[in-house]
N, C-alpha and C positions, 0 to 999 in steps of 0.2 A: 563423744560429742561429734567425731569427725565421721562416725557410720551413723548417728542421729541425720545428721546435716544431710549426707549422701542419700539415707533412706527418702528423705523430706524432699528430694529432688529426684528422685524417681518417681514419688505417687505424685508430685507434683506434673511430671510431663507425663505423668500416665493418665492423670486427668484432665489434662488437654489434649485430645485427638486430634489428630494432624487430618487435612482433607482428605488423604487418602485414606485412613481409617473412617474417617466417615464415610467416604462412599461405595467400601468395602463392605461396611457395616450395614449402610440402605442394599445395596446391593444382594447382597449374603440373604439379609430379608426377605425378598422381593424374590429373590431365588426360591426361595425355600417355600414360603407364601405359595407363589405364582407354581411352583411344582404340586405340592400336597393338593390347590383346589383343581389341577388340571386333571391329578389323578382322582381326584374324587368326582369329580366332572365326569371322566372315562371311565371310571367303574359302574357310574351309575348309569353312563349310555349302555355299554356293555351288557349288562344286568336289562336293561329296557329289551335289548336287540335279541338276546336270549331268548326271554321270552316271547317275545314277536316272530321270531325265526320257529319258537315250537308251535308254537300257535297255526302258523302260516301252515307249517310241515303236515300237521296233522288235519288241518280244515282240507286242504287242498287233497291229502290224501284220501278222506274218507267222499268227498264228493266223488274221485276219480273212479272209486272201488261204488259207490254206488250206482254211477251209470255205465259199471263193467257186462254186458248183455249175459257170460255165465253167470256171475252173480243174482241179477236179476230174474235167469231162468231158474238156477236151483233154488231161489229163496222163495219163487211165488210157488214151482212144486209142492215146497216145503210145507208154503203155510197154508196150502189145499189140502194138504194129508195130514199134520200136526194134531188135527181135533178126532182124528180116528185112530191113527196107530203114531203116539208122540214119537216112541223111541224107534222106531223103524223111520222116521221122517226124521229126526235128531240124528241119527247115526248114516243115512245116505246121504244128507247134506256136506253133518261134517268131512266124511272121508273126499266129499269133492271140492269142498273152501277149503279145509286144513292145511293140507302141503300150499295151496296158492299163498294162503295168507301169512305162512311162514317164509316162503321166498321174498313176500311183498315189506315184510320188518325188515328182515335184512338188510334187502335194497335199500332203504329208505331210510333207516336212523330210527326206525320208532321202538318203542319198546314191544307196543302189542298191537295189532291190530284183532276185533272183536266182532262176529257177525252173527245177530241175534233174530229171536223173530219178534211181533208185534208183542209177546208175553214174556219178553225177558230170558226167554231161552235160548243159553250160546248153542251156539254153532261150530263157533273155533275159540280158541283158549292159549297163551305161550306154554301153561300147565294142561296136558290132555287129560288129569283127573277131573278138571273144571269143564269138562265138555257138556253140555247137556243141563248145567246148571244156571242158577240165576244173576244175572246180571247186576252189577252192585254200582249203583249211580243213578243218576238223574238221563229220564229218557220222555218227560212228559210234552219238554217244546217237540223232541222229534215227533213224536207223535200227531200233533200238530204241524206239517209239516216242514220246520225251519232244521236249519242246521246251528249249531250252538256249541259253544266251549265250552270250559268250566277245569277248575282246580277238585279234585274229588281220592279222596282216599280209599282206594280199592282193594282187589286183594293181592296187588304186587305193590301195595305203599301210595302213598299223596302223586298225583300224577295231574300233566294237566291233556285233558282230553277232548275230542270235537267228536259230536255224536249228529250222524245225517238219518234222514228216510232213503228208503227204498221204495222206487213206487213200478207195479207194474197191471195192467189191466186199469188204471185209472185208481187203484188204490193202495195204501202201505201195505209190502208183505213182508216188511224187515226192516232192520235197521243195524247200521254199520257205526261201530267204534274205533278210533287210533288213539292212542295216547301214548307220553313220554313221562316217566320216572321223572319226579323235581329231582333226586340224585344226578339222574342225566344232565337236568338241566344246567347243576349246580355247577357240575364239571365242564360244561361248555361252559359259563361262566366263568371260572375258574380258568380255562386256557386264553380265556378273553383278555381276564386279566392281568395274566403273564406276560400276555405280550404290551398290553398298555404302561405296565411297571415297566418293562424292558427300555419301551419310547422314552417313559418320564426319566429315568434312573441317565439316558444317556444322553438327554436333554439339559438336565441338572448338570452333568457333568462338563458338558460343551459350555452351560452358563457361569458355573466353575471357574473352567481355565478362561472365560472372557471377563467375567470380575478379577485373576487376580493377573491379567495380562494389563487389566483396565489399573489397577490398585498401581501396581508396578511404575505404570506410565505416569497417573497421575503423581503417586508421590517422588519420582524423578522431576516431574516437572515445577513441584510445589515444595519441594528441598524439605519434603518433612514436615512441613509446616501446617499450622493449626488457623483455621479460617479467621479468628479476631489477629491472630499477627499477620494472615495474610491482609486484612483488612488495612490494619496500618501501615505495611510497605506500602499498598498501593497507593493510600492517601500523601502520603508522605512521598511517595514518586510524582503523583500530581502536583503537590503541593510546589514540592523541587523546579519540577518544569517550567509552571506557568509562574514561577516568582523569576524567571530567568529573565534577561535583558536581550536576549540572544533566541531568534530563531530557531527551530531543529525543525527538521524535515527528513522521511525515511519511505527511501524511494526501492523498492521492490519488484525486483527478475521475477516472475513468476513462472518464465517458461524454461527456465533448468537449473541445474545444479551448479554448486559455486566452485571454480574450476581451482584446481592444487597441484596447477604443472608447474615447470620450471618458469616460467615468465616470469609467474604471479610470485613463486618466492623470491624472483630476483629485483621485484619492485615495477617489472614494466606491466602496461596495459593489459589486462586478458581478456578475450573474447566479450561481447556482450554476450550473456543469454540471452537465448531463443527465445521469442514470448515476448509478453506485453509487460511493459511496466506499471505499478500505480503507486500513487505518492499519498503519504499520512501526512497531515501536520500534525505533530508530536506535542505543539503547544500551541497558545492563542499566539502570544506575539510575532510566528511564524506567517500566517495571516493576514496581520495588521502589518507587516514590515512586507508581505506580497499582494496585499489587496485584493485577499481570496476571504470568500465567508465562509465555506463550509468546511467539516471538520471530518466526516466522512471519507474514506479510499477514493480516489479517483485515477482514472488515467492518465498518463502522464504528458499527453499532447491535448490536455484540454483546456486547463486553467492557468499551468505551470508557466510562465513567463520566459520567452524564449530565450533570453538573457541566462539565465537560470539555466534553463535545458541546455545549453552550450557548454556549461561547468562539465555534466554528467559526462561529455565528450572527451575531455581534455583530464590532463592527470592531477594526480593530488597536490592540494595544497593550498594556498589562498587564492584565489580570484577575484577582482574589484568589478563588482558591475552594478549598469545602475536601472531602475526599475521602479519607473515614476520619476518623482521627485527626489531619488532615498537612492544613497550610492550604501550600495552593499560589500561587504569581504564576505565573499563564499568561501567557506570551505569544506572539502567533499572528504568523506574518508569510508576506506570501503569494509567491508566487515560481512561476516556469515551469519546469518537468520536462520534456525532451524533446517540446516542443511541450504541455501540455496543463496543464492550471489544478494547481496542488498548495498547500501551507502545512504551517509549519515551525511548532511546539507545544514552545516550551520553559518547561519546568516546572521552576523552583526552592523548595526546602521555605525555608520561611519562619515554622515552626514556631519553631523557636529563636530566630528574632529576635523573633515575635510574643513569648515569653513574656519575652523583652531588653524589648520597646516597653511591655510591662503595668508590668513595674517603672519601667521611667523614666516613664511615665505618672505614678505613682504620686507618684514623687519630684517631677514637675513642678508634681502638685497640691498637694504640700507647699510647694514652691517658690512657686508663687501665693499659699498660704497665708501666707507669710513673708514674702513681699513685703506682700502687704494688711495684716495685723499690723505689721509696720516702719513704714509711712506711721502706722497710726493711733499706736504708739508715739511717733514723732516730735514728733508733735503733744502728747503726753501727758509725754514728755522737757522740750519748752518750758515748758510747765506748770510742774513741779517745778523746774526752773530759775529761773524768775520766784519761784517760790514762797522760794528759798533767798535770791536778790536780795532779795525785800525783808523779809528775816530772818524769815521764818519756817519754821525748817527743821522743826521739831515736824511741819506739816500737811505739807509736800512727803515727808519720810519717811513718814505715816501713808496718803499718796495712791499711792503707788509702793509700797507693802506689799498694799492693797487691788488694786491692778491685778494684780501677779504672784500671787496669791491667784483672781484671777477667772478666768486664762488655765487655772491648775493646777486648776481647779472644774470646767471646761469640758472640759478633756482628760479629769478624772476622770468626768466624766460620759457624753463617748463610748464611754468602755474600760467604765463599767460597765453602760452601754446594750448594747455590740458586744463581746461575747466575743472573738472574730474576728479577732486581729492586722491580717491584710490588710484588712479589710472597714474594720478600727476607723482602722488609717491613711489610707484611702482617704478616708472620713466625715467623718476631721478637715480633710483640707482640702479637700472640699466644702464644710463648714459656713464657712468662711473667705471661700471664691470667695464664697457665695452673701449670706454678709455683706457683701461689697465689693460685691455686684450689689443690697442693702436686702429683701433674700427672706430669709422663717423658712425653716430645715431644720429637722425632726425626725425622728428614726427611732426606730424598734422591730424590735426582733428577736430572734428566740427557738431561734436555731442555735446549740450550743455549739461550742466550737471544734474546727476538726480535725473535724467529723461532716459538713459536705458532700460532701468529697470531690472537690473540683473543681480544675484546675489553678488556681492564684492567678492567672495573665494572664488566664485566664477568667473569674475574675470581676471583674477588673478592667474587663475591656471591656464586658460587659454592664452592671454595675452605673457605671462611669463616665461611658461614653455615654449611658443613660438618665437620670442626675441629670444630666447638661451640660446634655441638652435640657430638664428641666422647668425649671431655673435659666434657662434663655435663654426659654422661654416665659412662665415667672411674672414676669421684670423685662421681657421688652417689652410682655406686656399691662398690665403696673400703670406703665409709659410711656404707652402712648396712653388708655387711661383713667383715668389719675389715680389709683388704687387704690392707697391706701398698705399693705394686707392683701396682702402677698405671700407667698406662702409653696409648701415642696416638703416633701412624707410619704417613706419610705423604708419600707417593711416586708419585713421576710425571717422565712418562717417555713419549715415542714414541712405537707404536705397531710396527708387520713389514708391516701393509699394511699403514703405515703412520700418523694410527689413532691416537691422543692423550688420554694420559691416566693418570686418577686423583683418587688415590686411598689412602682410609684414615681408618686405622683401629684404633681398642680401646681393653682398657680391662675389659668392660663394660659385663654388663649381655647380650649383643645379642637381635636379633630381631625377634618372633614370625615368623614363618611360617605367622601363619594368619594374623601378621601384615606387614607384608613386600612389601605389595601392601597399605595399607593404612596411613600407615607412611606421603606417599606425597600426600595427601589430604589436600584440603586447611581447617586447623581448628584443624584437629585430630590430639590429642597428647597421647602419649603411658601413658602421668603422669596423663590423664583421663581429667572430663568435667571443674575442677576447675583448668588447670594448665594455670593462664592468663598469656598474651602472647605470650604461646608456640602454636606449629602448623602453625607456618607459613614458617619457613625456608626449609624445605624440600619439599613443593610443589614451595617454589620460586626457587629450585635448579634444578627440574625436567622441570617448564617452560623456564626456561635460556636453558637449554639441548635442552629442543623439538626445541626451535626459531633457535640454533646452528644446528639443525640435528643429533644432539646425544641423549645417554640415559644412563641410571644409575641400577645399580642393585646392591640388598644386598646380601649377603652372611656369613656366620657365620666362625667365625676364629680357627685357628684347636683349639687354648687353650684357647675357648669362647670370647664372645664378638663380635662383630660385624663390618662387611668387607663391606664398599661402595666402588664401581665401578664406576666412571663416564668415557663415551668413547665418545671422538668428534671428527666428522672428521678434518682433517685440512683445514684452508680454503683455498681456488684457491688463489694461488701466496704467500703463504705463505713460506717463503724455512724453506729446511728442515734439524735439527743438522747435521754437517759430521760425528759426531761420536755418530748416535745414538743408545739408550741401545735398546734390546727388551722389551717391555714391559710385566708384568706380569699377566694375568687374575684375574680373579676373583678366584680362588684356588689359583694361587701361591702366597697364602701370604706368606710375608719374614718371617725369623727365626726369632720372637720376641726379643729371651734373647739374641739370639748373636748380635742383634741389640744394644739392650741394652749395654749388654755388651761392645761395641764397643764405648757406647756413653760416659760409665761410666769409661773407660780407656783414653779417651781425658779429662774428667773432673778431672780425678786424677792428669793430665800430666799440667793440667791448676791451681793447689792447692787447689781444691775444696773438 
């Protein structure tokens, strides 16, 4: 059963030809085909030219010999004497053509050369018994004066022959024969075609070793395989592709080889290849996620989104970029194509999670809020406890009435500061963090609700990262310098050309000149190469900007510390406050202390 089975599985793949057997197979064919009609082609030129070359040999010949002037003179002698004394006229001719017309075969290739008079009597002969005698073929066109061929079996065998006149005094007095043996013929033919079998035979064998150099390659490259299973991988790799959620793109060096030094096994950068690059997209949704239509090669500084082309730069890994509307994770990974440098671009939208991570954002800062509030609660629980221990419940009821009264003061004071749902929940538990961190928040703002027109995750991230960092600036500098005036501004207004405007200052050390472009890099952090994971929120603030059509710029605060700007435009149909403030530049920052001051005269009026 088990050599049943085995047999059944060999005629079974023997029955399926893999593409390299099939194109072994057409090939082989086509070989073979395309040799046998070359040769038969060339034999039968061969065979044409043969004859053509006797033909030629012999016309050409006997014309030359007929306007040879001895000739001419002994043959008209001849046939002025021929009718009185033949054999005395027969035998002085021939002894003066014979030797000529045997040097003239010779020379020449023919088999005979024949020189007779008007009645068929030779003159010269290859056989000297045949001297004198009659002439065995067709002489009636010469006669007539034409020159003429003809195939004629004589008396040295089938021959093809050209019979001319002679003409002298204005009439025939003879006529001249050449001819070639068909044996002759045959054997020039015959060397003809030696040498054309030679062409084919080494032709065939050149197309030989190119089919099975071809076979070789193809079935390397087709792993064996038989055109209906090729047909399914591919379908099935399509299919795979375009059901993916995900991007691919495959970006190709074409101008050299993919380099195997020490860099590249130790994971650093290697060389770009020389040459141009040109970009596939591998699937539709590549496409639709770059806002490219065609699916065609192209080069890679045409359509490729320069966002994108920035990736190709930098090393492996993820990269968040955004491109259009649609924040991407690129990720590049490099890999060898058929010999030579390429990289695989897969692009997942991250849109949808981004505006998932604004809101949990949101809630986390609530969450921190909660926490920082519970600790100080705790403390203020023991309180009122102690307070009820040692009987006096009157004060611990009047202390726990004021506290929840302070809490509900403070939230009413965000919501009526921050119209803004999102902005106002955002704000409440910044004011919370930055409480736990002994930094004043204050804000102003003068957007009515629903008039910016921004996605909420976007202003989550802009405005959450920007307070994180003046909160992490104003409590380390009033750390190393003792400064118990800590504090972070918030301002959101409307410009007058309609722009919006997101400005958040601190009482923070401020931001180098030299750093104030590199701040929003993705990675670099001002607290240096150990501060893990800082460096990312201010380039994720700058990419939210670019994708909106806005931008952001630092500036230093007149009583130090440090002034962000963010301006966006607003978007198409967004309306806009009736009562909106100007907004202030990047110089007009507000009067900090009166700020303060203003914040710390509601907190007296609230029993703080």
């Amino acid at each position: 059963m088990a050599r049943r089975g085995a047999d059944t599985a060999r005629h079974a793949r023997a029955r399926r030809r893999s593409v390299a057997a099939w194109v072994l197979g057409v090939q082989t064919t086509v070989l073979l085909v395309g040799g046998a009609g070359a040769f038969g082609l060339l034999a039968w030129d061969a065979n044409t030219a043969a004859h053509a070359d006797a033909v030629e040999r012999t016309r050409s010949l006997v014309l030359t010999l007929a306007s040879e002037p001895t000739i001419v003179e002994v043959l008209a002698e001849a046939h002025a004497r021929i009718g009185a004394d033949p054999e005395a006229a027969v035998a002085e001719a021939s002894g003066e053509l014979q030797p000529y017309t045997t040097r003239i075969s010779a020379a020449t290739g023919v088999d005979y050369v024949t020189i007779m008079d008007t009645g068929r009597t030779r003159y010269t002969h290859p056989i000297a018994d045949r001297i004198g005698g009659e002439f065995v073929g067709t002489i009636a066109p010469a006669l007539d004066g034409e020159t003429f061929t003809e195939v004629y079996e004589g008396t040295l065998g089938p021959s093809l022959r050209a019979v001319t006149p002679v003409f002298a005094d204005g009439g025939i007095v003879g006529l001249v024969s050449a001819g070639v043996t068909l044996d002759n013929v045959a054997g020039s033919i015959l060397l003809r075609l030696q040498i054309v079998g030679a062409s084919t035979l080494v032709a065939v064998a050149l197309g030989a070793l190119v089919t099975i150099l071809l076979f070789r390659r193809v079935y390397r490259v087709t792993d064996g395989r038989d055109p209906d299973e090729l047909a399914r991988l591919f379908a099935a790799h399509e299919a795979v592709l375009h059901s993916l959620e995900e991007g691919l793109l495959l970006v190709e060096h074409t101008g050299g080889r993919a380099g195997r030094d020490g860099a590249a096994r130790d994971g650093a950068e290697p060389a770009r290849s020389p040459g141009p690059s040109r970009v596939v997209l591998a699937n539709d949704q590549a496409g639709v996620l770059l806002g490219i239509a065609r699916r065609l090669p192209f080069a890679i500084d045409d359509d490729l989104p320069e966002e994108v082309r920035d990736v190709l730069s930098g090393r492996d890994g993820d990269v968040v970029v955004r491109v259009g509307s649609r924040d991407l994770v690129v990720t590049r990974t490099r890999i060898e194509l058929a010999g030579r440098r390429a990289e695989i671009l897969t692009l997942r939208d991250r849109t949808e999670l981004r505006r998932v991570a604004g809101e949990l954002s949101s809630v986390q800062t609530i969450s921190d809020a909660l926490r920082a509030q519970a600790h100080e609660f705790d403390n203020r629980l023991h309180t009122i406890a102690t307070l009820i221990e040692l009987g006096r419940p009157d004060e611990a009821l009047a202390f726990a009435a004021s506290e929840h009264d302070l809490g509900q003061r403070l939230a009413d004071r965000v919501l009526h500061a921050v119209d803004e749902p999102v902005i106002a929940a955002l704000l409440l538990g910044k004011v919370a963090q930055a409480h736990e961190r002994a930094v004043e928040m204050h804000f102003e703002t003068h957007l009515a609700p629903g008039t910016h027109g921004l996605p909420p995750a976007d202003v989550v991230t802009i405005l959450g990262n920007l307070i994180d960092n003046a909160i992490e600036a104003a409590a380390s500098h009033a750390a190393r310098t003792g400064d118990l005036d800590a504090w972070v501004e918030v301002y959101l207004a409307e410009g007058e050309d309609g722009a919006l405007v997101f400005q958040v200052s601190d009482s923070g050390g401020g931001v180098s000149r030299a750093d104030r472009e590199r701040i929003f890099e993705r990675g670099y952090s001002t607290k240096g190469v150990d501060a893990q994971g800082h460096g990312y929120g201010l380039s994720l603030v700058r990419r939210v900007l670019r994708g909106l059509g806005g931008s952001i710029e630092v500036t230093q605060a007149p009583g130090g510390g440090a002034v962000f700007t963010a301006t966006l435009p607003r978007p198409a149909g967004a309306p806009g406050p009736a009562d909106a403030h100007r907004a202030r530049g990047p110089g007009d920052v507000p009067d900090s202390s009166a700020a303060r001051d203003t914040n710390r005269d509601a907190d007296a009026r609230e029993g703080r």
